[in-house]
C-alpha positions in Angstrom: 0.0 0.0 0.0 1.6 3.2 -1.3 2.2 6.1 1.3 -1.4 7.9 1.6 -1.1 11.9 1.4 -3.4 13.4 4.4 -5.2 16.7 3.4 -6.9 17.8 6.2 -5.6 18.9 9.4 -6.7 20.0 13.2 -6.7 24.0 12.4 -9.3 23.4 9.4 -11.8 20.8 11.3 -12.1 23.4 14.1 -12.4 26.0 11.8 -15.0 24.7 10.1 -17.1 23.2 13.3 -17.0 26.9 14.5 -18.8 28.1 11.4 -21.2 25.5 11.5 -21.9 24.7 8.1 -22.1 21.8 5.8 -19.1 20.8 4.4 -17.4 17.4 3.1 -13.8 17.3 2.8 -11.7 14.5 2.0 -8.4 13.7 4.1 -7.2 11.3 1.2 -7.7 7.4 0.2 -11.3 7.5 1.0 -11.5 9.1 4.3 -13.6 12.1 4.4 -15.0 14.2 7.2 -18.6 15.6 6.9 -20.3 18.5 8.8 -23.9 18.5 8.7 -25.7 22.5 8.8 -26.5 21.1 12.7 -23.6 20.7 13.8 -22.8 17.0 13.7 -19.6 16.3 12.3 -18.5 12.0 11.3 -15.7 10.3 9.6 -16.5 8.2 6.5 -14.9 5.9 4.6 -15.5 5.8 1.0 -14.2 2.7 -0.9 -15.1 0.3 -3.2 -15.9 -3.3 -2.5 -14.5 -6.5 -4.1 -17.7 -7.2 -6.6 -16.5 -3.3 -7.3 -20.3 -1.6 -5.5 -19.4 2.0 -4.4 -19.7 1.2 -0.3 -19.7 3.8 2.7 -18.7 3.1 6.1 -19.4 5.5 9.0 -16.1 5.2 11.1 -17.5 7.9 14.4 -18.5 11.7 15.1 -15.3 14.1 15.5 -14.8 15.4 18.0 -15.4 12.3 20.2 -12.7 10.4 17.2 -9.9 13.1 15.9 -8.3 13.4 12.7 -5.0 10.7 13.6 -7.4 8.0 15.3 -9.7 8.2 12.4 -6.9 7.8 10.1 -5.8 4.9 12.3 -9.4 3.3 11.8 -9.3 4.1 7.9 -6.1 2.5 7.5 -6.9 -1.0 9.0 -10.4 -0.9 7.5 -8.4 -0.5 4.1 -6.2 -3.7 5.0 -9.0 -5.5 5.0 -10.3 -4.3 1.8 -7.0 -5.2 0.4 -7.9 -8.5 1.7 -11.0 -9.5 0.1 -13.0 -8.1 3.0 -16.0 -6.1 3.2 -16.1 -4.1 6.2 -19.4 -2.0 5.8 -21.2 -5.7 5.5 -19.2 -6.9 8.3 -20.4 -4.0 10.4 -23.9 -4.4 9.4 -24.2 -8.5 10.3 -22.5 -7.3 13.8 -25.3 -5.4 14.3 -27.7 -8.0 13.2 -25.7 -10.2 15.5 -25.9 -7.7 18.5 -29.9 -7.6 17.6 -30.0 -11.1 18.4 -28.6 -11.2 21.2 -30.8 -8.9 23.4 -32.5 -9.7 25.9 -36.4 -9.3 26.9 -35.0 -6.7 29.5 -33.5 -4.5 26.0 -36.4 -5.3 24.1 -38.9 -3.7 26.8 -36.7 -0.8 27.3 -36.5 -0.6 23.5 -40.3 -0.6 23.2 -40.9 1.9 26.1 -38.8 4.4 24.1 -39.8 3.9 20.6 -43.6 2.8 20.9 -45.1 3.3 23.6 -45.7 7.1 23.8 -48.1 9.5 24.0 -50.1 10.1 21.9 -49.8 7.5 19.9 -51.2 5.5 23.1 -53.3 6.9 26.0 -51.7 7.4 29.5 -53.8 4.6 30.9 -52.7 2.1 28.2 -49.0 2.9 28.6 -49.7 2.7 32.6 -51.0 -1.2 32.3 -47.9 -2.3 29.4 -46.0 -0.8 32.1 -47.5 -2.6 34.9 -47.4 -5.7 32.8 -43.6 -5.7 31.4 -42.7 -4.8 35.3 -44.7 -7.4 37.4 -44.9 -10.2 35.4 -43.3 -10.0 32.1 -39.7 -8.7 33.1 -39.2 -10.8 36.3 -40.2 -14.4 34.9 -38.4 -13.6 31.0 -36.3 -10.1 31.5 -33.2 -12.0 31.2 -33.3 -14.5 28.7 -32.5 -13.8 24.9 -35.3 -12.6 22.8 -34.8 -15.4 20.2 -35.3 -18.2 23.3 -38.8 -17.8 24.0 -41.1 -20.0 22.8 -44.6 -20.1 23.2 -44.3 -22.9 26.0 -42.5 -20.3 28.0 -45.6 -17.9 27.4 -48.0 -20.1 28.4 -45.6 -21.0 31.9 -45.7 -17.5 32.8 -49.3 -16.9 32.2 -50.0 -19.9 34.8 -47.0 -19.2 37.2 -48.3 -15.1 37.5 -51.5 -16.6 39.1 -53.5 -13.6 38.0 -57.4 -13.2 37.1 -59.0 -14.3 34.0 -59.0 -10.6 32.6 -55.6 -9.6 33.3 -54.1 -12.7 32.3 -56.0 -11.7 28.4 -54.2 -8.6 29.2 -50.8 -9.9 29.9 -51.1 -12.0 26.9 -51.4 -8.7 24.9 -48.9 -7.3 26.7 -46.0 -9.8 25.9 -47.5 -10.5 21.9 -47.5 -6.1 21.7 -43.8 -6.9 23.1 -42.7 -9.7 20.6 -44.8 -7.9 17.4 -42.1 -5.4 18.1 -39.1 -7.5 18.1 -40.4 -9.4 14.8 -41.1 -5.4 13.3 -37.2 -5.8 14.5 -36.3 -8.6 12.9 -35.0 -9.9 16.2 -37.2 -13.1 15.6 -39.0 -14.5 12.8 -42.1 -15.1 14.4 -44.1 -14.2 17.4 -44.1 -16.8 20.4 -48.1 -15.2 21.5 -49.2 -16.0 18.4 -51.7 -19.5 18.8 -51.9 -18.9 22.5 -55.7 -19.3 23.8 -56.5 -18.3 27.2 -59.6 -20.6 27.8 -57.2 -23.2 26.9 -54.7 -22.7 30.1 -57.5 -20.6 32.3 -60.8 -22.3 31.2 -63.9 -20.4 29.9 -64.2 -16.8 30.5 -66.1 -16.1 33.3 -69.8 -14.6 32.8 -69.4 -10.9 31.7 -71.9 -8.0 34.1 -74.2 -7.1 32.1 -74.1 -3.3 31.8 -77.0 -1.7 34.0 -79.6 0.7 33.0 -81.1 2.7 35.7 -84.9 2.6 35.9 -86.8 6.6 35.8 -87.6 5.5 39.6 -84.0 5.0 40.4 -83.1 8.5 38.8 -84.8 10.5 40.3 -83.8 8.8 43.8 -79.8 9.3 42.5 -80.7 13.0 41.5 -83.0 14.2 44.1 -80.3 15.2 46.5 -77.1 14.7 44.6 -75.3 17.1 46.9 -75.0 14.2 49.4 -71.4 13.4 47.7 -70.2 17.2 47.6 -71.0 20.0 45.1 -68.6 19.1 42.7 -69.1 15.7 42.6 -72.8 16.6 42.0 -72.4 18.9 39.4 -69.9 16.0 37.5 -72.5 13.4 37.9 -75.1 15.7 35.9 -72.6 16.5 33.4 -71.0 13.0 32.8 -74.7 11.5 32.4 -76.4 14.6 30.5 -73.1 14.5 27.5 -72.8 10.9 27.9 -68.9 11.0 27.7 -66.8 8.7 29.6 -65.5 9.5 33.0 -61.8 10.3 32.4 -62.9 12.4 29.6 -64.6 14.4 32.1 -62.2 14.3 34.4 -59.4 15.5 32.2 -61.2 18.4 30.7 -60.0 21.6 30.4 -61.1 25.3 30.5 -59.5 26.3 26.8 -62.2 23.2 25.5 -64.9 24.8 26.6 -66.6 27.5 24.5 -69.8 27.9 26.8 -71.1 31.3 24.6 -71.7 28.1 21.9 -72.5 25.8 24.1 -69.2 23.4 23.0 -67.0 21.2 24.7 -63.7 19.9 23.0 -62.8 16.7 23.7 -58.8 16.1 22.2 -56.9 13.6 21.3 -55.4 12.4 24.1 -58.6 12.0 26.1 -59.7 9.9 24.2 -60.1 6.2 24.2 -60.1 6.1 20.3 -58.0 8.4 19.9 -59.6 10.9 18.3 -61.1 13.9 19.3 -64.7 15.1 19.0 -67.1 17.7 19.6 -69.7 17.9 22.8 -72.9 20.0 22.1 -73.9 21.6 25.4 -77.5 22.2 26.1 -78.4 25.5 28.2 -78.6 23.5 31.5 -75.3 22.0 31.2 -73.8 24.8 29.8 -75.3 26.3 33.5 -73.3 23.0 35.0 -70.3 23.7 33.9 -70.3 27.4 34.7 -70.9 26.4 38.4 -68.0 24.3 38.3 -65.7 26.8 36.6 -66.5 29.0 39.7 -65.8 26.5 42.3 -62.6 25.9 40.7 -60.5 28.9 41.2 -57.3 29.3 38.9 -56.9 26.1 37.8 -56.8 25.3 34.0 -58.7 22.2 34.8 -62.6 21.6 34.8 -62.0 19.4 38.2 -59.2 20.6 39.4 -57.3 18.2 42.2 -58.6 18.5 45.9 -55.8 17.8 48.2 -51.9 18.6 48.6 -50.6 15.5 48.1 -51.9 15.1 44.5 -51.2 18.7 43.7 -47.4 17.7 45.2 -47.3 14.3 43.2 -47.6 16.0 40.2 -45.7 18.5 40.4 -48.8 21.6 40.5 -52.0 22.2 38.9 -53.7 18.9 37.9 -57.0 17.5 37.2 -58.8 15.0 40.4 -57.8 11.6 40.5 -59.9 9.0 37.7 -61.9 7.6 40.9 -62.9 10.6 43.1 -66.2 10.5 41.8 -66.7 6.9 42.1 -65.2 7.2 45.6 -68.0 9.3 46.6 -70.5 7.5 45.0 -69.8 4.0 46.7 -69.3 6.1 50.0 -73.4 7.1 49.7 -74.1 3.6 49.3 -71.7 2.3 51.9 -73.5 5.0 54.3 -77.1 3.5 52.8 -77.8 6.7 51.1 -79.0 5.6 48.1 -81.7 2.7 47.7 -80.9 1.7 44.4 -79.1 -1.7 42.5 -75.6 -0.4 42.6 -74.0 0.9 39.5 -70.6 1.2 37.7 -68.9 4.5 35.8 -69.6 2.7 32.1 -73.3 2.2 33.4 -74.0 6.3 33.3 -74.0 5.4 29.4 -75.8 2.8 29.3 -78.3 4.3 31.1 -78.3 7.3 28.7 -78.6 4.6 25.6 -81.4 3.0 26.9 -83.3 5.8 28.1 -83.2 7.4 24.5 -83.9 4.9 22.8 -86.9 4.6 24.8 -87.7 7.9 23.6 -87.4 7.5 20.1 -84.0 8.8 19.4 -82.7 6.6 16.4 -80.0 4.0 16.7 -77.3 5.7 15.3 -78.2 8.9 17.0 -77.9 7.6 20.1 -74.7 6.1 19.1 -73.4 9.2 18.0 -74.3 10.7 21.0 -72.0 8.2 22.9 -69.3 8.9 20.4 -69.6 5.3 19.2 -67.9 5.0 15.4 -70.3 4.0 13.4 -69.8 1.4 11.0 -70.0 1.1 7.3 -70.5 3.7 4.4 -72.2 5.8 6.8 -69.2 6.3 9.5 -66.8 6.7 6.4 -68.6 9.8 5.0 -70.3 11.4 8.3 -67.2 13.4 8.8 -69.5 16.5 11.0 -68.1 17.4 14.3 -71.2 19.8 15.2 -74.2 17.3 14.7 -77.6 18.9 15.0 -78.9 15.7 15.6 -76.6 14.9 18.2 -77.5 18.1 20.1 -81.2 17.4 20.0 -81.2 14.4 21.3 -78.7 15.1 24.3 -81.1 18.3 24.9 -83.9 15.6 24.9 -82.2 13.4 27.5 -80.7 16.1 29.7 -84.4 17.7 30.1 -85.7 13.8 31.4 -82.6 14.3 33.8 -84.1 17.4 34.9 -87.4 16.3 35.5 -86.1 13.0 37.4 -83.8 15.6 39.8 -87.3 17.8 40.3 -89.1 14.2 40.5 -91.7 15.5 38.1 -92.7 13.0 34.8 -90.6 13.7 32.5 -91.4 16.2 29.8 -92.3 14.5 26.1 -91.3 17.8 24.3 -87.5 17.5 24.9 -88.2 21.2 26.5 -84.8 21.7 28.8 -86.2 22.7 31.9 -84.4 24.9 34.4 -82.6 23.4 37.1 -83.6 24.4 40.7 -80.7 25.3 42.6 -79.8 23.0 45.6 -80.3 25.4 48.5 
């Protein structure tokens, strides 16, 4: 190998970092250094391989590799280029090698970084993975190699974690979300989870509740004195049954979504269990709700802002209550007998709401628009409206038979919104 002639030298490469802009410069025999307009400056090797393809090699970024141990690198890479040798390929198969050779511990941490974010998944979603990978995933397969699980090894931690029916489904999602990313990785060909039937290690799923409608009579015992479990509370239970929504949509609502002069309420993005964010109308009496509650909460920039110091401390300052307060107070009144009615769940608020309307003559798909259900077919493709007239009419409908049941008078046939009487 003749003597190479350098080009470059240690006054230029700072010279040219301090400027900060692109350049490519080559030091001789293939060796080039290349400054990108941000600021990132890397060693290349340009050569040409034995079946004579034009090849690149990334040798490091300068500073952290300076001009002689780049040379250094350059020169043995071309020894073995003189050789017969590939070393771009030889890099690349490492790498694949390297791949192969993680463990389920560097595949979780992998996944936490690159997939499971917000909002590409909601907070609760991310919180359960999490729960998962930590518990149960990581402790019985953290250290073994990606590429050494099988789907025996699946099914053994699914009956060694001892866990419910549900949560078992749920760790089975878990760890085939897990190995789906490690085939997306090529890590593995195939993933282990795929095949595996719960009923088949756990037995038949055990019955499902049937969601609960509350009877006309039970309303108006749950709204004649809702007070009972603290204004706030209250005034949430109106709102989450009146707009139908779901509870941590409520929960996490904020003063910029509101627009009460319209009557409007924003739900976003990340909110959302979908996914996707969609318009609340607001009838006159809930649009009265909500201004009640914006008054009771001070300067917060949440609807229901957090009630004591240690939440407020946990999360570092202004934050919205915790997911369960409500439900908290709830079960409270019926701990305390205060409510003679068939006990109910958060999701049971919209059942109620479906059933009642329906009962009232509110279409199908009306109704299922009002519980910002997708609808399916040709008619969910083309329905793109985020103000839906129909949508409003009917939620004006029910929250005027939520009315009535709080004043225990029949409800009203006319969908008429009737004013609320202030609890004294």
């Amino acid at each position: 190998m003749a003597k190479s002639v350098h080009l470059l030298n240690d006054i230029q490469l700072k010279a040219w970092m301090a400027k900060r802009e692109a350049v490519a410069k080559s030091d001789g025999d293939g060796l080039t250094f290349t400054l990108s307009a941000s600021g990132t400056a890397t060693w290349v090797l340009r050569y040409r391989a034995i079946e004579g393809r034009r090849r690149e090699l990334t040798i490091g970024n300068y500073p952290d590799i300076g001009l002689s141990a780049a040379r250094e690198k350059a020169r043995a890479h071309r020894v073995a280029i003189d050789e017969g040798r590939d070393p771009g390929a030889e890099k690349g198969q490492e790498k694949v090698r390297a791949m192969a050779a993680w463990s389920v511990r560097d595949l979780v941490a992998d996944l936490r970084d690159k997939v499971l974010v917000e909002p590409a998944y909601a907070a609760k979603t991310i919180k359960y993975r999490l729960v998962d990978f930590d518990q149960v995933i990581l402790p019985k397969l953290g250290a073994r190699r990606v590429d050494s699980i099988t789907p025996v090894d699946i099914v053994a931690m699914i009956e060694s974690a001892k866990r419910t029916w549900t949560i078992s489904k749920r760790l089975i999602t878990s760890a085939s979300k897990l190995f789906e990313h490690a085939v997306g990785r090529q890590i593995i060909p195939a993933n282990p989870c795929t095949g595996i039937q719960l009923s088949a290690i756990k037995g038949p799923r055990p019955p499902i509740r049937k969601r609960l409608m509350l009877d006309q009579a039970e309303l108006r015992v749950l709204l004649r004195d809702t007070d009972a479990i603290g204004r706030e509370n209250s005034l949430a239970l109106l709102i989450l049954l009146a707009t139908c929504v779901r509870g941590i949509e409520l929960v996490k609502a904020r003063k910029e979504h509101l627009d009460l002069e319209r009557g409007t309420w924003w739900v976003p993005d990340e909110s959302v269990k979908t996914r996707a964010g969609f318009l609340v109308p607001l009838v006159p009496v809930v649009v009265e709700w909500f201004r009640e509650l914006l008054a009771l909460s001070g300067d917060s920039e949440f609807v229901l802002p957090a009630r004591t110091e240690k939440r407020l401390r946990e999360h570092g300052g202004d934050t919205h209550v915790g997911e369960t307060t409500l439900w908290a107070a709830i079960a409270r009144a019926f701990d305390r007998n205060d409510l003679d009615i068939r006990r109910f769940t958060p999701h049971d608020t919209r059942s109620t709401a479906k059933g009642h309307m329906r009962n009232m003559g509110i279409s199908r798909e009306i109704s299922e628009i009002a519980l910002n259900h997708k609808l399916q077919g040709m008619e969910g493709i083309y329905d793109v409206r985020e103000e839906i007239p129909e949508r409003r009419a009917a939620l004006a409908k029910w929250a005027a038979f939520l009315v009535a049941c709080q004043r225990s008078a029949p409800a009203s046939r006319g969908g008429k919104v009737v004013a609320l009487r202030r609890a004294a």
